[in-house]
C-alpha positions as CSV (number, residue, x, y, z in Angstrom):
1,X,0.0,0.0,0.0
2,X,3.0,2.7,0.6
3,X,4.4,2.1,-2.9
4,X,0.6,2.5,-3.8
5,X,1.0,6.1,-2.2
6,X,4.7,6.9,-3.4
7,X,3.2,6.0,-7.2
8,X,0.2,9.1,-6.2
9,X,2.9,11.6,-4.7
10,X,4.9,10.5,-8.7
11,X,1.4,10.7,-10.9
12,X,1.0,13.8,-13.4
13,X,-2.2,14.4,-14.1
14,X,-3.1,16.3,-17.1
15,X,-5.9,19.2,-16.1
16,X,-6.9,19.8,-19.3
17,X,-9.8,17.2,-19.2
18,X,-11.0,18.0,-15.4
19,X,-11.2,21.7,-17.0
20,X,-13.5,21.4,-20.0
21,X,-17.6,21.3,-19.5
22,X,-18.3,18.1,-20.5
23,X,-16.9,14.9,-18.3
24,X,-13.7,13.7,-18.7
25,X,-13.3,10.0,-19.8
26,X,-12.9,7.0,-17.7
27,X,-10.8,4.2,-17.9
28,X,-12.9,0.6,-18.8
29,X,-10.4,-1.9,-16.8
30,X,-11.6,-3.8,-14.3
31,X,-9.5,-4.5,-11.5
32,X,-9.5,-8.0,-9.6
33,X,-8.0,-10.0,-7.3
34,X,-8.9,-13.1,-5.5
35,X,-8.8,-12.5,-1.6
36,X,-9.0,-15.1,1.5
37,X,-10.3,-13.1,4.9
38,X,-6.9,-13.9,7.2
39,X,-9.1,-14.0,10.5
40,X,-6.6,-12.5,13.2
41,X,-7.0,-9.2,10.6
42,X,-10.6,-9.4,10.9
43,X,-10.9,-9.3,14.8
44,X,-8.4,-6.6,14.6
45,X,-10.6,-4.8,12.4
46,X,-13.4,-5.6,14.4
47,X,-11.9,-4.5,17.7
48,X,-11.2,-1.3,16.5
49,X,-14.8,0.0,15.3
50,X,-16.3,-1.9,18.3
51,X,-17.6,-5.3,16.4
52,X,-17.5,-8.2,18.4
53,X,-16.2,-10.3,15.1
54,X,-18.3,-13.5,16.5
55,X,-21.2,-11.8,15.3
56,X,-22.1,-11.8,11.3
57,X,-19.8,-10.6,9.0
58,X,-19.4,-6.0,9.1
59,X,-20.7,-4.8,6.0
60,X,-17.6,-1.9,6.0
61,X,-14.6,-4.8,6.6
62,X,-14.8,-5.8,2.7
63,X,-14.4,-2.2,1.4
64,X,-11.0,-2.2,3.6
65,X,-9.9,-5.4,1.7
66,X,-10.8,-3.6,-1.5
67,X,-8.6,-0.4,-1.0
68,X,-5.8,-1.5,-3.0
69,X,-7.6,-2.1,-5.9
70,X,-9.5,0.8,-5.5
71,X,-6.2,2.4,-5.4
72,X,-4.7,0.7,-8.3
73,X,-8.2,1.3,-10.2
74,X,-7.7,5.5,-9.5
75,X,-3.9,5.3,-10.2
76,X,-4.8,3.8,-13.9
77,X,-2.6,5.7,-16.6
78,X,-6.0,6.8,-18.1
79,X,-7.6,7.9,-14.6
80,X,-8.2,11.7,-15.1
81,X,-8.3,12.0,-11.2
82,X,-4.7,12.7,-9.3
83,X,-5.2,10.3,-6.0
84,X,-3.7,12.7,-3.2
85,X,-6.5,15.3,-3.3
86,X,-9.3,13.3,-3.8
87,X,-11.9,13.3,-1.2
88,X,-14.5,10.8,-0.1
89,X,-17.7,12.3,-0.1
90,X,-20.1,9.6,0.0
91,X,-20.5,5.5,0.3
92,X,-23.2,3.1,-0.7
93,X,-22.6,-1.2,0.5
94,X,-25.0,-3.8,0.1
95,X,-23.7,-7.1,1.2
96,X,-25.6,-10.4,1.5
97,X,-24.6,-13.5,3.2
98,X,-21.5,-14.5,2.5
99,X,-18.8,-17.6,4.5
100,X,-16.4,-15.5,5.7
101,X,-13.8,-18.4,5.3
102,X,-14.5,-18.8,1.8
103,X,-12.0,-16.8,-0.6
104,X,-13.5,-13.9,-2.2
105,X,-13.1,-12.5,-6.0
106,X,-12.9,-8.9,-5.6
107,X,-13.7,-6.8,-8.9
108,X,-13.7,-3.3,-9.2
109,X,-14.1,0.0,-11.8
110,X,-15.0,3.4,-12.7
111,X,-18.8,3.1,-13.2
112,X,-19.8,7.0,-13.4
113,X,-18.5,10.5,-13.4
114,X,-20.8,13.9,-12.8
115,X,-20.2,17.2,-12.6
116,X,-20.2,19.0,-8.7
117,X,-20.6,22.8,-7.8
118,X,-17.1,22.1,-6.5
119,X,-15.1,19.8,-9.7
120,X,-16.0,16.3,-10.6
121,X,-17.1,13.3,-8.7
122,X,-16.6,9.8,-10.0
123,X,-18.0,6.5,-8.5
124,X,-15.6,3.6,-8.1
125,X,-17.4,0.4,-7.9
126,X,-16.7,-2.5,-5.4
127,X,-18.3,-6.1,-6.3
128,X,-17.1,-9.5,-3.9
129,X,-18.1,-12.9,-5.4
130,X,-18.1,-16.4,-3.8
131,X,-19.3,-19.2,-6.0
132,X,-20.0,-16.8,-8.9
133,X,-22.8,-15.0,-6.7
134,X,-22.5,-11.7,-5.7
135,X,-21.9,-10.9,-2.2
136,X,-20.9,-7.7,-1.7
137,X,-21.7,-4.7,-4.2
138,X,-20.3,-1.5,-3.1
139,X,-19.5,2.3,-4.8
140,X,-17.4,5.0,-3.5
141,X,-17.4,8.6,-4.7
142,X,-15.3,10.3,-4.8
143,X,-14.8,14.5,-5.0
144,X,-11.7,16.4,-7.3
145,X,-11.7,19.7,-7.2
146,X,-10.7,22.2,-9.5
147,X,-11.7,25.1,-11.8
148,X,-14.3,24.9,-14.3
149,X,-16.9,26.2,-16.1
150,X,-19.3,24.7,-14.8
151,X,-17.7,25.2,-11.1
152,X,-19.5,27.4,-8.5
153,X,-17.5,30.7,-7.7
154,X,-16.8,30.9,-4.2
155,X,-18.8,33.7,-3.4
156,X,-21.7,32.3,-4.8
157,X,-21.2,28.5,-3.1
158,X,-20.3,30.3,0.3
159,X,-23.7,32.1,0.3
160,X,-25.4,29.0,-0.7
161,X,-23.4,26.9,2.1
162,X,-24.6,29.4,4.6
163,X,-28.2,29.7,3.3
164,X,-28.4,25.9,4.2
165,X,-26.7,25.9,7.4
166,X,-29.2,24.7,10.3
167,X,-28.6,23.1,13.8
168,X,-27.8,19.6,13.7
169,X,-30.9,17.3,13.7
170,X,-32.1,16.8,17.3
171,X,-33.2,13.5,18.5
172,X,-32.7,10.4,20.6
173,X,-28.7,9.9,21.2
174,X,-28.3,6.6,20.5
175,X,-25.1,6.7,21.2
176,X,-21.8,8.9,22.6
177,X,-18.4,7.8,20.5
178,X,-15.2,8.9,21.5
179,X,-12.6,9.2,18.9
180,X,-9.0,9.2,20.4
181,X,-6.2,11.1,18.7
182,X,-4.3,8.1,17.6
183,X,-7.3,6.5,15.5
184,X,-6.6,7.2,12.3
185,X,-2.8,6.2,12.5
186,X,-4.4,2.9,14.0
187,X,-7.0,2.6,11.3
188,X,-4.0,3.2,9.3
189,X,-2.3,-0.1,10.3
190,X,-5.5,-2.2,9.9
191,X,-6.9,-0.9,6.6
192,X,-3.3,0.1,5.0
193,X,-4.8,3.4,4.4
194,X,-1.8,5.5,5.4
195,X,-3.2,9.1,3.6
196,X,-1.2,11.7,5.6
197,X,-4.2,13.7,6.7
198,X,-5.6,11.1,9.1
199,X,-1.9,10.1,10.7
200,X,-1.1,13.4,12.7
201,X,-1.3,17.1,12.9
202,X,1.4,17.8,11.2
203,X,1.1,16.0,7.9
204,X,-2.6,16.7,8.0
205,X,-1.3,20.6,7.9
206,X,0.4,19.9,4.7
207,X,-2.5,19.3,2.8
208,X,-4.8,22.0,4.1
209,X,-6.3,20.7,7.6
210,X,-5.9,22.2,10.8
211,X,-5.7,18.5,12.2
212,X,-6.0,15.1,11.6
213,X,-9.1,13.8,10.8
214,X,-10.6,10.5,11.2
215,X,-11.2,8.1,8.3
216,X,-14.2,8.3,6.5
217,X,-14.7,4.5,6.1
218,X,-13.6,4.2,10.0
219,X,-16.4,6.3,10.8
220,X,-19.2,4.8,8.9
221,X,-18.0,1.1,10.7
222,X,-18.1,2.5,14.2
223,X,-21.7,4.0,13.1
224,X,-23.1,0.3,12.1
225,X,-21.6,-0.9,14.9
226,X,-23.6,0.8,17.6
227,X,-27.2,1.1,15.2
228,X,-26.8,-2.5,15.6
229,X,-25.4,-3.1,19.1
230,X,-28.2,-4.7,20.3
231,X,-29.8,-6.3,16.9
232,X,-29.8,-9.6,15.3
233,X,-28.2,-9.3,12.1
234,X,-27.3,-12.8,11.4
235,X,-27.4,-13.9,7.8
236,X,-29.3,-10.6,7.1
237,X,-28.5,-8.3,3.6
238,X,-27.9,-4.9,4.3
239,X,-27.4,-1.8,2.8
240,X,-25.9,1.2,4.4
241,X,-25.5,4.5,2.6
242,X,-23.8,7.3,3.6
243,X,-23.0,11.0,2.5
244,X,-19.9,12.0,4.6
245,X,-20.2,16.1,5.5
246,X,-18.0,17.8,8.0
247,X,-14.8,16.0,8.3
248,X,-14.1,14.3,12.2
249,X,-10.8,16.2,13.4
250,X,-9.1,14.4,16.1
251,X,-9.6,13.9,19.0
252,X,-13.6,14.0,19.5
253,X,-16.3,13.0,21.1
254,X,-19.3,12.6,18.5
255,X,-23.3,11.7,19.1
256,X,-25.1,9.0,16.9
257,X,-28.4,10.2,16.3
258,X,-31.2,7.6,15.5
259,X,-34.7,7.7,13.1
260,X,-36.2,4.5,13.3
261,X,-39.1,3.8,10.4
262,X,-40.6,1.1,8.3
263,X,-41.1,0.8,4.6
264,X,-42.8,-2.3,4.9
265,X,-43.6,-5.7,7.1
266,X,-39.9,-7.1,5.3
267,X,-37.7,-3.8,5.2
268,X,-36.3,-2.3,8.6
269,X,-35.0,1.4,7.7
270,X,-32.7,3.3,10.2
271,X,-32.1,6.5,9.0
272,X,-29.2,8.3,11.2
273,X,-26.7,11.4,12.0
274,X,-23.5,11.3,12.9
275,X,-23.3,15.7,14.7
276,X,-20.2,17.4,16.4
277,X,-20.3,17.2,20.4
278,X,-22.5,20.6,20.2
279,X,-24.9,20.0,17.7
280,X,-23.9,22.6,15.1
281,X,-22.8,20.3,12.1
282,X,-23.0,17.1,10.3
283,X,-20.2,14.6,10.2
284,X,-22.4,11.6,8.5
285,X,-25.7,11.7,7.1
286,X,-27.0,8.2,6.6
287,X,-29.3,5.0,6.5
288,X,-29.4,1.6,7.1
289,X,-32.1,-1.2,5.4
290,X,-31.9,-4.3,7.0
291,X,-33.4,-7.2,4.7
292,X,-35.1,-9.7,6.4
293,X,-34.7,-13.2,4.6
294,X,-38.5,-15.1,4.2
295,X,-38.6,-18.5,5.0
């Protein structure tokens, strides 16, 4: 994964494309790699977003298994997108049930690009099969910035930003997560996502943040992790989507906030927040379906 990064800090990426109005051209390769779950990696995983890893399998441990190709996908000679600058803005899994001592064939692409008041986002697509059946089916988007036609000046986006600021959604606190300093450099370890603005102040400085911030994909995990503390999930499909706001600087204390609904007698929705320790802003906006399997 670090000669992943040191190929990023070496990449040239022409502008040219990321400047013009219409979308810039993906690559078509797909990316794939067969992958066996080594277990004492799992219950590290799962001790650090508080999973007990007898439980079934977390719906956010694939996606960390995934990362290199993802990686290897946005580092393609024909990728548009420089790596270093790219930022996660927003997550969508569904897994169903897989064996988790079963190897895993792990494919993944480009599958979209649109414009944003901001640059471009593009979706990187995940997909996990075990016997030729899909098990896991995941996309990531992710945001480049630059300067466009079609890019929002700042005055205008600023006025916009701040005619949409509210309080934080109020609600039930489901739960109270503490985020220590040192999380993202051991998040780092686990997933072998070592992106200099979640390992410590200082490199986080370099590229524009006041401090470290936590993981994105971190984050989410811890999230699903206490919506489903107390819930049977076993041999369940999920889907979890995310849209990731505010980023979590580090240290922090942040509040989970729950809204429970129905869609139907099979489909358990959880919508939920992830706010700052005083309400103001949004780290995660999000939702959880749980499947219920009909026997």
């Amino acid at each position: 994964m670090i000669s992943l990064y040191l190929r990023a800090l070496a990449k040239r990426v022409d502008k040219k494309p990321l400047q013009q109005f219409k979308p810039p051209q993906l690559p078509v390769r797909i990316y794939n790699k067969t992958i066996s779950i080594n277990p004492e990696h799992y219950a590290g995983y799962c001790e650090l977003v508080g999973w007990a890893k007898e439980k079934s399998f977390h719906p956010c441990y694939l996606q960390t298994l995934s990362l290199p190709l993802q990686m290897a996908c946005l580092l393609d000679k024909k990728s548009p997108f420089p790596l270093l600058g790219l930022v996660h803005i927003r997550n969508t899994v569904t897994q169903y049930p897989c064996d988790k001592h079963l190897p895993l064939e792990f494919r993944v692409r480009f599958s979209g690009v649109r414009q944003h008041p901001r640059g471009w986002e593009c979706d990187v697509n995940i997909t996990a099969l075990q016997h030729g059946q899909c098990v896991y089916d995941a996309t990531s988007t992710y945001l480049t910035r630059v300067k466009a036609s079609h890019v929002e000046p700042a005055k205008v986006r600023a006025a916009r930003e701040v005619r949409g600021t509210t309080k934080a959604l109020e609600g039930p606190v489901l739960s109270v997560i503490s985020v220590p300093e040192n999380t993202g450099r051991r998040y780092a370890r686990v997933s072998g996502d070592y992106n200099p603005i979640h390992l410590s102040h200082l490199t986080a400085k370099a590229f524009g943040f006041k401090r470290a911030i936590a993981h994105g994909m971190w984050t989410l995990a811890r999230c699903y992790a206490a919506l489903t503390e107390n819930a049977n999930t076993d041999q369940q499909p999920v889907q979890l989507d995310a849209e990731f706001e505010k980023p979590v600087f580090l240290p922090a204390s942040v509040q989970l906030v729950s809204d429970t609904s129905h869609d139907s007698d099979d489909n358990h929705v959880v919508g939920f927040r992830l706010i700052s320790d005083d309400s103001e802003h949004y780290h995660i906006r999000g939702q959880l379906r749980r499947f219920h399997i009909k026997t």
